[in-house]
mmCIF file as Biopython writes it, N, C-alpha, C and O atoms, coordinates in Angstrom:
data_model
#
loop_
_atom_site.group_PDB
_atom_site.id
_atom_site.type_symbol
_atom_site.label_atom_id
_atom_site.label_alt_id
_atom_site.label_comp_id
_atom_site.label_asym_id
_atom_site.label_entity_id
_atom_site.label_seq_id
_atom_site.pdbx_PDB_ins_code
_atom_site.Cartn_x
_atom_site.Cartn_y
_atom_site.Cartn_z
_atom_site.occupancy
_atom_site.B_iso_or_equiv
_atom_site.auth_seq_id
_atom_site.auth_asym_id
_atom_site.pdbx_PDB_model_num
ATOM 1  N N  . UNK A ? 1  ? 122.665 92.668 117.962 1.0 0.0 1  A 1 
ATOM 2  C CA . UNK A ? 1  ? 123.690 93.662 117.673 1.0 0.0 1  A 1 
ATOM 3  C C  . UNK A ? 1  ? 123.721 93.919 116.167 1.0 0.0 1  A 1 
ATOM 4  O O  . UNK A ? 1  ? 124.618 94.604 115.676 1.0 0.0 1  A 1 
ATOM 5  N N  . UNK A ? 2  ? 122.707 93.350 115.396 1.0 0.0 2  A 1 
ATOM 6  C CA . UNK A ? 2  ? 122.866 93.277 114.335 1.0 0.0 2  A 1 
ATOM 7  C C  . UNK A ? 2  ? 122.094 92.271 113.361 1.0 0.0 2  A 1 
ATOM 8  O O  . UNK A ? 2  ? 122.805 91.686 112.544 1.0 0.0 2  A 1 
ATOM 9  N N  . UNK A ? 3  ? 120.982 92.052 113.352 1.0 0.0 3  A 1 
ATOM 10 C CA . UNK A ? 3  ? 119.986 90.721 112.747 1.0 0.0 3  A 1 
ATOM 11 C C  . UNK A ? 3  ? 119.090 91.683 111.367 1.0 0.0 3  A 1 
ATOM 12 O O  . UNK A ? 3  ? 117.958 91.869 110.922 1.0 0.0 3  A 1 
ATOM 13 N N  . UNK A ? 4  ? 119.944 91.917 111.233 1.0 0.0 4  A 1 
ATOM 14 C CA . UNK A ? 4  ? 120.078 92.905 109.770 1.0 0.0 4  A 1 
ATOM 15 C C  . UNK A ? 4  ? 119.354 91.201 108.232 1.0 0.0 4  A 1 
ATOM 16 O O  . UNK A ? 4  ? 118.638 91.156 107.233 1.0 0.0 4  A 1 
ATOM 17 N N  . UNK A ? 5  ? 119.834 90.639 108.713 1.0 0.0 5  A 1 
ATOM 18 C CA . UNK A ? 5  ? 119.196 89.839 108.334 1.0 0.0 5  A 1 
ATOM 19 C C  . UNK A ? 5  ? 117.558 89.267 108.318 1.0 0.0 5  A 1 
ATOM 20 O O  . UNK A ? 5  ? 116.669 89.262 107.466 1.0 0.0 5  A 1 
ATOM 21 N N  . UNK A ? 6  ? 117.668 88.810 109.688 1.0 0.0 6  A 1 
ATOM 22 C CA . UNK A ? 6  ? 116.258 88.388 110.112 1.0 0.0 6  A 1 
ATOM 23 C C  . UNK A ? 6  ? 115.265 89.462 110.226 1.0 0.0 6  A 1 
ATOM 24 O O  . UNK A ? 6  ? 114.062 89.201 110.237 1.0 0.0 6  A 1 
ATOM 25 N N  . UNK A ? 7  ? 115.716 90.654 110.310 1.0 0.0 7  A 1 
ATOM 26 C CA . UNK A ? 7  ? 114.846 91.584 110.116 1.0 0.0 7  A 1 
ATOM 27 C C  . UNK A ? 7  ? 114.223 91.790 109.243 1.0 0.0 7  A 1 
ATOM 28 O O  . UNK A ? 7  ? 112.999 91.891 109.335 1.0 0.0 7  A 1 
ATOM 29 N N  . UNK A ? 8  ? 115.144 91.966 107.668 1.0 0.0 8  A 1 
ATOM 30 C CA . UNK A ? 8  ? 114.496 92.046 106.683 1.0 0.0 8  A 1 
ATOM 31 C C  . UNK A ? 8  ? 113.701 90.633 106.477 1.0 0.0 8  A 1 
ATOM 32 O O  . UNK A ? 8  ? 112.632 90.849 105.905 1.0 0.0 8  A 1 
ATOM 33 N N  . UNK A ? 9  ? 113.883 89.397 106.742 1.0 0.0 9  A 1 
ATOM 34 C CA . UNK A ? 9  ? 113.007 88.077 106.384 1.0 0.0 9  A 1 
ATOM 35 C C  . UNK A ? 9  ? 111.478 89.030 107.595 1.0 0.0 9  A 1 
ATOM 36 O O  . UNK A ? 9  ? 110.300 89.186 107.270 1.0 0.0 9  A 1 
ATOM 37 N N  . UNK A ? 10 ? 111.955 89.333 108.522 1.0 0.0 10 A 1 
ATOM 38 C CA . UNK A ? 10 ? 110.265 89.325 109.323 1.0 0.0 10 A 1 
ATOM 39 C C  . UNK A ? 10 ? 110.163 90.465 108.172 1.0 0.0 10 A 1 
ATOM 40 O O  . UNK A ? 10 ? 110.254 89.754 107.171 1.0 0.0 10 A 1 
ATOM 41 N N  . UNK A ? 11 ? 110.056 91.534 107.788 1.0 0.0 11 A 1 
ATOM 42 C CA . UNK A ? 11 ? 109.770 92.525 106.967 1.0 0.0 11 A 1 
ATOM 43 C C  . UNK A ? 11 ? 108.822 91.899 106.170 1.0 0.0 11 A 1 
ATOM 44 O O  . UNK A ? 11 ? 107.620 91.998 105.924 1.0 0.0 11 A 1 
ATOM 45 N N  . UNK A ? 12 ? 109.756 91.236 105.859 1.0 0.0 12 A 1 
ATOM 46 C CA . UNK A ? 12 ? 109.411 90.963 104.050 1.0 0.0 12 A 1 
ATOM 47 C C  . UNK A ? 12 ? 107.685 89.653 104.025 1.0 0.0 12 A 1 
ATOM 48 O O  . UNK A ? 12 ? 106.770 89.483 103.219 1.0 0.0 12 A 1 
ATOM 49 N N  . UNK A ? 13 ? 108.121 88.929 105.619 1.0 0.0 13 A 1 
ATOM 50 C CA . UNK A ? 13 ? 107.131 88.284 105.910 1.0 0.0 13 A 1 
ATOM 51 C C  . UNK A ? 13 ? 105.357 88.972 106.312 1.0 0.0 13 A 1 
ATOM 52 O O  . UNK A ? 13 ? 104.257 88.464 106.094 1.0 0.0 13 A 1 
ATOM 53 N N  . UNK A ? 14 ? 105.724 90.270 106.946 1.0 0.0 14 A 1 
ATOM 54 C CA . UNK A ? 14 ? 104.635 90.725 107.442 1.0 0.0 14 A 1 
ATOM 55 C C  . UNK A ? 14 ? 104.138 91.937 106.364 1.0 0.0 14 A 1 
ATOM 56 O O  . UNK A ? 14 ? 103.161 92.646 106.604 1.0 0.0 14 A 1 
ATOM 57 N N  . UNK A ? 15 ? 104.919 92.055 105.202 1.0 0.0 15 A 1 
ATOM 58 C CA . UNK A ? 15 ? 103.989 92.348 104.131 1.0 0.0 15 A 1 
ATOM 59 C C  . UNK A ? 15 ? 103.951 91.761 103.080 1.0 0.0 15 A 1 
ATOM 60 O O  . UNK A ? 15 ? 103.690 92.233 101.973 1.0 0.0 15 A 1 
ATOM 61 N N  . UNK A ? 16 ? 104.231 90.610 103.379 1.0 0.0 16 A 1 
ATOM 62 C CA . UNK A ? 16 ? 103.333 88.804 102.201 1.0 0.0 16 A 1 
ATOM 63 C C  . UNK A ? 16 ? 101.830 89.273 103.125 1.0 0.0 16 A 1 
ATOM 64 O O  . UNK A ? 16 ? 100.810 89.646 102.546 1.0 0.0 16 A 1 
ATOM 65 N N  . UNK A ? 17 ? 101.969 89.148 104.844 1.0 0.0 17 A 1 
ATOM 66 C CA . UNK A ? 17 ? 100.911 89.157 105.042 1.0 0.0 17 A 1 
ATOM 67 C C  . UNK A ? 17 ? 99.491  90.095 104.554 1.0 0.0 17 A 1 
ATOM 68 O O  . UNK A ? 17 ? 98.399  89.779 104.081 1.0 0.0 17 A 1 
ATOM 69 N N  . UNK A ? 18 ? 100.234 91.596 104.997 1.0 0.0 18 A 1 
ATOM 70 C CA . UNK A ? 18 ? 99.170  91.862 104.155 1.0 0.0 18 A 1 
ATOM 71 C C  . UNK A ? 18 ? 98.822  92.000 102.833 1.0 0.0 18 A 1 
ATOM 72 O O  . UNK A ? 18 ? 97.661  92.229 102.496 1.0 0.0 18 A 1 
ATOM 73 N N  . UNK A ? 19 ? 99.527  91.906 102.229 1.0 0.0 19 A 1 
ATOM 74 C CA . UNK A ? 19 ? 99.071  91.652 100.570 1.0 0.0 19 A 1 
ATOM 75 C C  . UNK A ? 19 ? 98.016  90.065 100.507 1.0 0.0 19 A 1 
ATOM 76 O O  . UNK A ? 19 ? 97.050  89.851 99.776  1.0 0.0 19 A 1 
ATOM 77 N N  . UNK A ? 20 ? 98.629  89.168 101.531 1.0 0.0 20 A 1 
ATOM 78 C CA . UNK A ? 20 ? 97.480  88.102 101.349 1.0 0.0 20 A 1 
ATOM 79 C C  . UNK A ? 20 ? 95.871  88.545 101.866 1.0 0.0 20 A 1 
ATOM 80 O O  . UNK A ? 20 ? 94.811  88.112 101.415 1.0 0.0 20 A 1 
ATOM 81 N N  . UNK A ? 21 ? 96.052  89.417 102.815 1.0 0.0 21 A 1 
ATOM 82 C CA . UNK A ? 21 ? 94.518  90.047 103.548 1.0 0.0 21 A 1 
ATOM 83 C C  . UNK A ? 21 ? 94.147  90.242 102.268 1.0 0.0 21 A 1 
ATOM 84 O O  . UNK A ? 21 ? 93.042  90.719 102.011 1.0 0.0 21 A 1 
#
């Protein structure tokens, strides 16, 4: 209803990823 949070952590996680590619 609201993971306004965890969203931005996966965000922020899946473009560490690609900047590490």
């Amino acid at each position: 209803m609201g993971n306004s949070y965890e969203e931005a952590r996966n965000r922020r996680l899946q473009e560490n990823l690609k900047r590490f590619q």
